[in-house]
N, C-alpha and C positions, 0 to 999 in steps of 0.2 A: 504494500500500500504506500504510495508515494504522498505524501500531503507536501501542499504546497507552504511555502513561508507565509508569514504573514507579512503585508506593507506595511512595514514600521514608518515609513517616512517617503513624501515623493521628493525630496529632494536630498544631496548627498551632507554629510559634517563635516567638516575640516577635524581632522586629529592632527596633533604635531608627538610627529613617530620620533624614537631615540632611537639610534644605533645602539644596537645592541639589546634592544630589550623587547620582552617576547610580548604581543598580544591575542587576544582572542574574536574574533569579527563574532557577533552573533548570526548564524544562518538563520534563525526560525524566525525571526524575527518580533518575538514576544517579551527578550531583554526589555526592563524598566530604563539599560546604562546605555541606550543607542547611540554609535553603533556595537557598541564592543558587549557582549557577554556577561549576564548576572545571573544563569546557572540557569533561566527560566526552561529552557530546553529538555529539562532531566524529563524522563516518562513519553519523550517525543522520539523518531526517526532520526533527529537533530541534532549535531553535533556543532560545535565552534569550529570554525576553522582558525586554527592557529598559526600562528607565525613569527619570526624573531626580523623586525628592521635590519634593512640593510644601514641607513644612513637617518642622520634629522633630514626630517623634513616635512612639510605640511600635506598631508593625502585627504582626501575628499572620498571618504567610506563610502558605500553604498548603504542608504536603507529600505530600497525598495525590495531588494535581497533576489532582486531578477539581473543581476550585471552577471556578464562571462569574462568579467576582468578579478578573477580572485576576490579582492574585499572593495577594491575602490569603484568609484563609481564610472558606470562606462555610458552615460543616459538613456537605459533602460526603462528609466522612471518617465520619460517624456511620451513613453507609448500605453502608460496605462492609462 
């Protein structure tokens, strides 16, 4: 059974990523901490997807949680 996310958001957040340090993207889209992951997931299909920054910098997450660009936002949201 594949469920889909839910639309947390049609537009994307700027996070300012560290080099070096790990985060978690919410996939399900039912995190309270959008875009990043507060466990809301457990009992779902859903998993976070995890990741360690490559460098700082400011990324623009997805929370429409329909991008095929990993976590950031690819404007996926402009077709819902």
């Amino acid at each position: 059974m594949n469920q889909e996310p839910k639309i947390a958001g049609k537009a994307p957040i700027p996070v300012e990523l560290e080099a070096g340090k790990r985060y978690a993207w919410c996939t399900c889209g039912e995190s309270s901490k959008q875009p990043l992951c507060d466990g809301s997931h457990k009992g779902t299909e859903f998993n976070p997807h995890i990741f360690v920054a490559e460098e700082n910098k400011t990324c623009y997450m997805c929370t429409c949680k329909r991008t095929n660009n990993d976590y950031a936002c690819d404007g996926s949201h402009k077709a819902l």
